[in-house]
FIKOLZA-1660 file (N, C-alpha, C; in steps of 0.1 Angstrom, whole numbers, plus 5000, padded with zeros to 4 digits):
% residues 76
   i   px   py   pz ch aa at
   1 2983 6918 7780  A  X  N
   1 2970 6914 7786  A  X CA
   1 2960 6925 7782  A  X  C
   2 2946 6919 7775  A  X  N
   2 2940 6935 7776  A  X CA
   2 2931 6934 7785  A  X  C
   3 2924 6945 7784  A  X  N
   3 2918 6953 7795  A  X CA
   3 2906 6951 7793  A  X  C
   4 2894 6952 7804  A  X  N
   4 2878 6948 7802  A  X CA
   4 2874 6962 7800  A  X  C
   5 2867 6964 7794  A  X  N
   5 2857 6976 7785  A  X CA
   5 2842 6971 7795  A  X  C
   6 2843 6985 7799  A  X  N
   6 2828 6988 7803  A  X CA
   6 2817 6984 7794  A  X  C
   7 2807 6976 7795  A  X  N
   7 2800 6972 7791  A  X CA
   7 2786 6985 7786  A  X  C
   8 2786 6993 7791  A  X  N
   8 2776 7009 7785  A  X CA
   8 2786 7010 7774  A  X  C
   9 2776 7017 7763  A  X  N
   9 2777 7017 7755  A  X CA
   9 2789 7030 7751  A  X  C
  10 2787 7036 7751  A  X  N
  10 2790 7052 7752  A  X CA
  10 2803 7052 7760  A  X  C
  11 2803 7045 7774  A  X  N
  11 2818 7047 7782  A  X CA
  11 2831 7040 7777  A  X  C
  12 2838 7046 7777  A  X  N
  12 2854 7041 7774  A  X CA
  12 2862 7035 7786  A  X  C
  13 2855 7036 7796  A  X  N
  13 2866 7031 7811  A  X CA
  13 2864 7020 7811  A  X  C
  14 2875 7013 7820  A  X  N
  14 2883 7002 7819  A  X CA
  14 2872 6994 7833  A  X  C
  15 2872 6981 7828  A  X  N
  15 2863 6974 7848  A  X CA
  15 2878 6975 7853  A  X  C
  16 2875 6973 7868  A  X  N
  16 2883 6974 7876  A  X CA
  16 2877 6970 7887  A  X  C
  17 2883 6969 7905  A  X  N
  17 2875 6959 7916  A  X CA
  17 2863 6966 7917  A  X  C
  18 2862 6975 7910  A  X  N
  18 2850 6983 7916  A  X CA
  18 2836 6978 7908  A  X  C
  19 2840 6974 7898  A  X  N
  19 2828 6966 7890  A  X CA
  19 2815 6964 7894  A  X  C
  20 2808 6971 7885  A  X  N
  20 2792 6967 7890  A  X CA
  20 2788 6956 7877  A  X  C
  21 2784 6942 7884  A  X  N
  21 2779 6931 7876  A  X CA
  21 2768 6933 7876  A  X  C
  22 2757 6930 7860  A  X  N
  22 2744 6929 7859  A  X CA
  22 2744 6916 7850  A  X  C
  23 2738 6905 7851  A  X  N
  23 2740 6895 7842  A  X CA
  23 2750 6889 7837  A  X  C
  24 2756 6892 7825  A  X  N
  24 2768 6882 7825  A  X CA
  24 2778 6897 7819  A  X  C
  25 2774 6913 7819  A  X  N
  25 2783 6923 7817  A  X CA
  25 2784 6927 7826  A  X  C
  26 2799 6934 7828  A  X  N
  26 2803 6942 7835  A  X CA
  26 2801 6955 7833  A  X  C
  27 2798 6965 7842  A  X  N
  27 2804 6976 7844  A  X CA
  27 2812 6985 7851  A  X  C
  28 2817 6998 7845  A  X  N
  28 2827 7002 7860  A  X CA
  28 2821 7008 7869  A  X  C
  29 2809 7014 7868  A  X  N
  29 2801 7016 7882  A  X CA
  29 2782 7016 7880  A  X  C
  30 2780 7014 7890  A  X  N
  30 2765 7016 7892  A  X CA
  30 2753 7020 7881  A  X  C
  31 2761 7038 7878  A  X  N
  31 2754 7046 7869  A  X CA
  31 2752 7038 7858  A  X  C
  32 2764 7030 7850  A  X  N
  32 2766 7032 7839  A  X CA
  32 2757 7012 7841  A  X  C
  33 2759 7007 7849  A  X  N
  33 2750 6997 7849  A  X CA
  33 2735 6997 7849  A  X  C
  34 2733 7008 7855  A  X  N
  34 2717 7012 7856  A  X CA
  34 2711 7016 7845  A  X  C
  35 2722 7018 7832  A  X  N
  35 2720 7030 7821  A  X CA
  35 2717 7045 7821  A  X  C
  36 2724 7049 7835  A  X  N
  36 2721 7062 7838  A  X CA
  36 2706 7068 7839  A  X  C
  37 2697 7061 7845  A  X  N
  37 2687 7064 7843  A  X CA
  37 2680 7074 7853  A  X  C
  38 2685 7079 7864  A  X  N
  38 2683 7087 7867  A  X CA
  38 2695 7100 7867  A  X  C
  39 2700 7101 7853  A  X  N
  39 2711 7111 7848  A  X CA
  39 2725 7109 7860  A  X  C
  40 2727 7100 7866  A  X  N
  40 2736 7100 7877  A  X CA
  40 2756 7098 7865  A  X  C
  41 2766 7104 7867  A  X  N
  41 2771 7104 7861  A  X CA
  41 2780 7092 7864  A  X  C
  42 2791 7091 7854  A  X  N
  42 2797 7080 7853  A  X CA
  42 2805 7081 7867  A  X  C
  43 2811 7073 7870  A  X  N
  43 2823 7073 7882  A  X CA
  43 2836 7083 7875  A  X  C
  44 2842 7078 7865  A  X  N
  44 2851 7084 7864  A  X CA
  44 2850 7099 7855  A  X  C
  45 2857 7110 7860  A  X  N
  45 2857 7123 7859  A  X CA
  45 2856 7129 7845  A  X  C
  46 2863 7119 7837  A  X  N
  46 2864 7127 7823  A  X CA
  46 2853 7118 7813  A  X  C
  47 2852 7112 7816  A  X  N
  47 2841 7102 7811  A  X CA
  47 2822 7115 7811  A  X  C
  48 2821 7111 7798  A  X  N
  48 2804 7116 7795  A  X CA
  48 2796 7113 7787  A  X  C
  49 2798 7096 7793  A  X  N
  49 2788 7087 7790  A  X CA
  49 2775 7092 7795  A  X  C
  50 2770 7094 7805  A  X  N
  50 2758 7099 7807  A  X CA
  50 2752 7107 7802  A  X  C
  51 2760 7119 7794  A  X  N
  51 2757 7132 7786  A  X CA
  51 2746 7128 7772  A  X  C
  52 2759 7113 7771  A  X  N
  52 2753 7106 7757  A  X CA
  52 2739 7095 7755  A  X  C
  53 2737 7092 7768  A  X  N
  53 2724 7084 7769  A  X CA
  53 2714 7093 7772  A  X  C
  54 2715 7100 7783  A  X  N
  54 2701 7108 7781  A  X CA
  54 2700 7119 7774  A  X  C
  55 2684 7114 7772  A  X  N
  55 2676 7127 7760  A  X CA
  55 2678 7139 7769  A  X  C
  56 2679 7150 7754  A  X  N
  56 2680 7166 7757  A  X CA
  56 2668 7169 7761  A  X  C
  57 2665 7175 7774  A  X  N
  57 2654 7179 7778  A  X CA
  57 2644 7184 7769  A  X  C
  58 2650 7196 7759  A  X  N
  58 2640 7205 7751  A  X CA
  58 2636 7198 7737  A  X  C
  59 2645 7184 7734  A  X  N
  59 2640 7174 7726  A  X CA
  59 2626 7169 7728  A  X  C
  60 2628 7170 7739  A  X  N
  60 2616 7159 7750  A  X CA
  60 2603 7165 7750  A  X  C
  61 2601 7181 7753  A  X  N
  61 2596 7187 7753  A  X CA
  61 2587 7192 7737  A  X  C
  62 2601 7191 7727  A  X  N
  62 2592 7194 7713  A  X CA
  62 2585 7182 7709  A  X  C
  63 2592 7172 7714  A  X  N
  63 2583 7157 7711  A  X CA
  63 2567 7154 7714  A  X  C
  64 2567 7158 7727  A  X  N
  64 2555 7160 7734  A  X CA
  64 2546 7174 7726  A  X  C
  65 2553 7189 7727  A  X  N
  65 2544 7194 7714  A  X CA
  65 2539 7188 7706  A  X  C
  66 2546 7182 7699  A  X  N
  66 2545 7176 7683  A  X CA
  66 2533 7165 7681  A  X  C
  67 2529 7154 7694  A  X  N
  67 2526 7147 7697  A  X CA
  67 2507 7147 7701  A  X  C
  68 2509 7162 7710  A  X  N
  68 2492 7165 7709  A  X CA
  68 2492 7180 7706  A  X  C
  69 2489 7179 7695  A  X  N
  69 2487 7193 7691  A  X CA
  69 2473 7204 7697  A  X  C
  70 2475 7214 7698  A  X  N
  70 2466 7221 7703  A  X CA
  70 2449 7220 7697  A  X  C
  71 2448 7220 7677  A  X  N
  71 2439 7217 7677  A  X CA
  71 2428 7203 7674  A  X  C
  72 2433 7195 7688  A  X  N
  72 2429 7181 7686  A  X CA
  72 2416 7183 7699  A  X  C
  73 2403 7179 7695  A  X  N
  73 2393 7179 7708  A  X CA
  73 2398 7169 7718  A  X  C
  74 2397 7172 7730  A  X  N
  74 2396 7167 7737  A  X CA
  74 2390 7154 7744  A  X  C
  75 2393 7142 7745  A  X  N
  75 2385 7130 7746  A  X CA
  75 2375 7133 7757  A  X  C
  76 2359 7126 7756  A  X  N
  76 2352 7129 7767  A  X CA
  76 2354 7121 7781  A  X  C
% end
């Protein structure tokens, strides 16, 4: 018999009763149904699906550098 695959992308854990349904996928918990979006990690321990969905902070940060440069005037 196989086994249901979490529906996030990135996680390898198996659904189980704990299942969080969103539409017609499953997942094995909350986090990984929400898309981790407030960085909350997966349920199970060795799992680092969350690691893999969210942006690297300092990514984030040179983006925004890059984005408005210092010498751009200012809109009135």
């Amino acid at each position: 018999m196989s086994e249901l695959r979490c529906a996030c992308n990135h996680c390898s854990c198996t659904i189980d009763a704990n299942a969080a349904q969103q539409g017609t996928k499953a997942y094995c918990c909350e986090a990984c149904a929400s898309g981790h979006r407030n960085g909350e990690h997966c349920r199970m321990p060795d799992c680092d699906c969350a690691g893999a969905v969210q942006p690297n902070e300092t990514s984030v940060d040179n983006a925004l550098d890059e984005t408005f440069p210092a010498s751009d005037p200012i809109s009135p």
